[in-house]
C-alpha positions as CSV (number, residue, x, y, z in Angstrom):
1,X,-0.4,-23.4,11.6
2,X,-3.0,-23.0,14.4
3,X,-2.4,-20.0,16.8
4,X,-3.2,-20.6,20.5
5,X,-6.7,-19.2,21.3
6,X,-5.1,-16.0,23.4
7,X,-2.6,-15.4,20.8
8,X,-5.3,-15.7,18.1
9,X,-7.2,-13.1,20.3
10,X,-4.1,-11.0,19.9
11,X,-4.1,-11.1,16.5
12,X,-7.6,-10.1,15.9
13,X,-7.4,-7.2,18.1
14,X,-4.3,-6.0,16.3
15,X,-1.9,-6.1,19.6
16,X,0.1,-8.7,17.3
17,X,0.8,-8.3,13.6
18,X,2.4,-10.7,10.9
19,X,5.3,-8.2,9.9
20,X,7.3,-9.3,6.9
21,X,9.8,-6.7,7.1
22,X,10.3,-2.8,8.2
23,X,12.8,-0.5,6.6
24,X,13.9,3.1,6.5
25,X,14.1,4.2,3.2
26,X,12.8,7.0,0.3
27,X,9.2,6.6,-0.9
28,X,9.3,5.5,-4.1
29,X,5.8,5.7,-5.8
30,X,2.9,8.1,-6.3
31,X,2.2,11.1,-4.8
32,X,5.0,11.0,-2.2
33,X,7.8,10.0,-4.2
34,X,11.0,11.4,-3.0
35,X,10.4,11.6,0.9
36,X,12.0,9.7,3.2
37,X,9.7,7.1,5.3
38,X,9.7,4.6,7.2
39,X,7.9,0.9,5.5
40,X,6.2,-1.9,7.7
41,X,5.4,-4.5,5.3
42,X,2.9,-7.1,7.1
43,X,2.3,-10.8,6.1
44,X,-0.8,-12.0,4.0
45,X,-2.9,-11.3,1.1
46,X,-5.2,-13.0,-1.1
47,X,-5.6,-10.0,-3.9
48,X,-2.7,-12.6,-5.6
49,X,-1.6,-10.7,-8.0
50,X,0.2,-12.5,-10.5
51,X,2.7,-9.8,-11.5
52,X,3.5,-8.6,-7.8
53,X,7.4,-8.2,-6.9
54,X,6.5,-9.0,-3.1
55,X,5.0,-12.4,-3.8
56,X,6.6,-14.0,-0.5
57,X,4.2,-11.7,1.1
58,X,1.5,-13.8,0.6
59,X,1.6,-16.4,3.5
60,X,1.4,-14.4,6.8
61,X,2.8,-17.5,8.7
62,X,5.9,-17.3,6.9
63,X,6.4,-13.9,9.0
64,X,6.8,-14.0,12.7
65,X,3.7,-12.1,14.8
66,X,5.2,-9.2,16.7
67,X,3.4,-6.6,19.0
68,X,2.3,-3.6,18.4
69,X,4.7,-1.3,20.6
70,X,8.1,-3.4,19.7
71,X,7.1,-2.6,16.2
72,X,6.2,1.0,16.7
73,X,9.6,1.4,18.6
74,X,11.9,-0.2,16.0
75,X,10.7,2.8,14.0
76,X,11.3,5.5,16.2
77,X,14.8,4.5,16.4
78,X,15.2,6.2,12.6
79,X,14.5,10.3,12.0
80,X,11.3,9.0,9.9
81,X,8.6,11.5,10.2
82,X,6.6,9.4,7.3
83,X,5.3,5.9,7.9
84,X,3.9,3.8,5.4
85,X,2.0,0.6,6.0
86,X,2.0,-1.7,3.1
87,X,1.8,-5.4,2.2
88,X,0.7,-7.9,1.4
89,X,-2.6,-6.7,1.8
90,X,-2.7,-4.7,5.3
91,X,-6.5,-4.1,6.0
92,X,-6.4,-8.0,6.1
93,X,-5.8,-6.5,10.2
94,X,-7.0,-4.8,12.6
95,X,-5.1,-1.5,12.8
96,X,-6.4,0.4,15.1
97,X,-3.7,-0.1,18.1
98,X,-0.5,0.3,15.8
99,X,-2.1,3.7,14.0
100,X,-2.8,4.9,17.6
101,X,0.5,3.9,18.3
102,X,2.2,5.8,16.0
103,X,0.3,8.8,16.0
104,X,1.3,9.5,19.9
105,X,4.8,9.5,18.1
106,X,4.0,12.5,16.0
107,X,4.9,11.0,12.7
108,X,2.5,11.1,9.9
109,X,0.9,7.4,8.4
110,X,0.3,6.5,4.9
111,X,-1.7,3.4,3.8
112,X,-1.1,1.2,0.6
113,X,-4.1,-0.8,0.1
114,X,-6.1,-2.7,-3.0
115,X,-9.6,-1.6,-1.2
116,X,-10.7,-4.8,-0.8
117,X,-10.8,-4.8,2.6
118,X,-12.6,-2.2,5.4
119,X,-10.7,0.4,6.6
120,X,-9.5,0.2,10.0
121,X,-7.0,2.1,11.8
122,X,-6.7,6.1,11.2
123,X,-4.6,7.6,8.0
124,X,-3.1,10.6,6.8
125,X,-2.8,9.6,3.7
126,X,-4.6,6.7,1.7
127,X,-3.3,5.1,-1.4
128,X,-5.8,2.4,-3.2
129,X,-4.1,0.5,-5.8
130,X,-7.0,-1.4,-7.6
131,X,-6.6,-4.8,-8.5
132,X,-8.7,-7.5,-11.0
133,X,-8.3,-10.0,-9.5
134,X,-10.2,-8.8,-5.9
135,X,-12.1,-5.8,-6.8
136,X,-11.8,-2.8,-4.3
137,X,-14.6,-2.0,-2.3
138,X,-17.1,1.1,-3.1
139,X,-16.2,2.7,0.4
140,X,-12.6,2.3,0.5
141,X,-12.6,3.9,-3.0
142,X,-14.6,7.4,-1.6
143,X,-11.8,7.0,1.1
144,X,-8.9,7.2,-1.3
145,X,-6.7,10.3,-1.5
146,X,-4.6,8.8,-3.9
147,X,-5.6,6.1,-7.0
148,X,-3.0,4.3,-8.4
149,X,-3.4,1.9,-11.1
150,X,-0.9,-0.7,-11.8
151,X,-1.1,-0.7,-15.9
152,X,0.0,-4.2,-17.2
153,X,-2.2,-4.2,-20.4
154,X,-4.3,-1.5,-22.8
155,X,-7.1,-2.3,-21.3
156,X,-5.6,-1.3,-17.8
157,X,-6.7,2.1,-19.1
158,X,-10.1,1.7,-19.1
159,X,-10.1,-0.5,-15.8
160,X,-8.3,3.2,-14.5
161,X,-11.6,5.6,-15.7
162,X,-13.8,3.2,-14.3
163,X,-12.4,3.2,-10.7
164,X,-11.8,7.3,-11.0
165,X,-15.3,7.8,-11.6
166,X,-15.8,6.2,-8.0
167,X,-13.6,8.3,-6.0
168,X,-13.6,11.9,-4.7
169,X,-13.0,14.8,-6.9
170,X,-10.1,15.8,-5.0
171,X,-8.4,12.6,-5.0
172,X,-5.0,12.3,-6.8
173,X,-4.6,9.8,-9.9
174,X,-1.6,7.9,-11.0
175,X,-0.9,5.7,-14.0
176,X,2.0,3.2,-13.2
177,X,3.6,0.7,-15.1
178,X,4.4,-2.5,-14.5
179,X,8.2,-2.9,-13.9
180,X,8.8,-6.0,-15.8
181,X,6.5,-3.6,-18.9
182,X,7.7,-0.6,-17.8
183,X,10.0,-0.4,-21.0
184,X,7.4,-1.2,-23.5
185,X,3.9,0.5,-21.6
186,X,5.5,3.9,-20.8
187,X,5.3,5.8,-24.1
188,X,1.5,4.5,-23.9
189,X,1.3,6.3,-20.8
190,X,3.2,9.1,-21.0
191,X,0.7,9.6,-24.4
192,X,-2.6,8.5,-22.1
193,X,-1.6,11.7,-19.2
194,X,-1.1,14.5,-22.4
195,X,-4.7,13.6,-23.7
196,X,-6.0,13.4,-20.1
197,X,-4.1,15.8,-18.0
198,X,-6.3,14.5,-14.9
199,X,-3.9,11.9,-14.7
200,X,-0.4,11.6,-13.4
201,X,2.6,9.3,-14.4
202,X,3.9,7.1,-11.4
203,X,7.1,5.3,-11.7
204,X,9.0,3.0,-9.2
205,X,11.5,5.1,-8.6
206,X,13.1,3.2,-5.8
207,X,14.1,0.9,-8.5
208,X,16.3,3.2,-10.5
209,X,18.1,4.1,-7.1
210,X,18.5,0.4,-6.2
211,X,16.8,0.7,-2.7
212,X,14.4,-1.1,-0.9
């Protein structure tokens, strides 16, 4: 679908996001399992995944553009004090205005990104979840706090200590694995963290609970 110029303007600015859904719910993975927060999920990636559980993210224009402030003030209606922007893949945008936004709100911002794109926009808290199939870039890695590496295979466990090698000392790792593997890949893990203690065991928890 071809956008008017001015709305196309919009869009690259970041006054006008493809937003697939937003929900109040509990974080489920990584380091902030457990707290509640607030999700905006926004339309479009081409990391494509083959094993990703959000799949009808892909197409942005499946997902109706919306501005900045509506978005910001559908999640001020909640008690979130945590707000994490995920996708899809959401560097794909400009997200300076709706960081800005929020941050006048007082509420803190956590990003869920592959690193394949540049940063933009201004985070409390950065998760970069490498994926093969678009590699992450060098300076989104050194901007990680967290790493989290989706493990569908053995060799997941190597593609892990390469990408930990690249980021800061201080950053947080996490070993998760694939829910449709979980079953068979999570004694491999659990084993993998005892001999290398660096390393932390991420699970979808928000699938045991049967929330979003």
């Amino acid at each position: 679908m071809k956008l008017s110029p001015e709305i196309q303007e919009q869009l690259d600015l970041g006054h006008l996001l493809p937003v697939m859904e937003d929900f109040y719910t509990i974080q489920g993975e990584g380091r902030n399992t457990g707290y509640a927060a607030y999700f905006i999920r926004l339309g479009g990636c081409d990391v494509g995944c083959h094993w990703c559980d959000v799949k009808e993210s892909w197409d942005a224009e499946r997902h109706p553009l919306r501005p900045v402030e509506e978005v910001v003030a559908e999640a001020m209606r909640h008690e979130a004090k945590s707000i994490v922007i995920t996708g899809g893949e959401p560097l794909m945008y400009n997200l300076e205005p709706l960081t800005t936004t929020l941050h006048r709100e007082n509420v803190s911002i956590f990003l869920e990104t592959s690193g394949a794109y540049p940063m933009s926009g201004h985070f409390d808290w950065v998760c970069v979840s490498p994926k093969k199939f678009k590699a992450p870039r060098p300076d989104m890695l050194e901007r990680a706090d967290e790493l989290k590496v989706i493990v569908f295979n053995k060799h997941d466990f190597d593609w892990a200590e390469q990408h930990a090698r690249a980021v800061r000392p201080d950053c947080a790792l996490f070993l998760q694995p694939e829910w449709s593997k979980c079953e068979q890949l999570l004694p491999e893990i659990i084993e993998y963290v005892k001999r290398n203690p660096q390393w932390r065991v991420s699970l979808q928890t928000h699938k045991y609970m049967h929330i979003p």
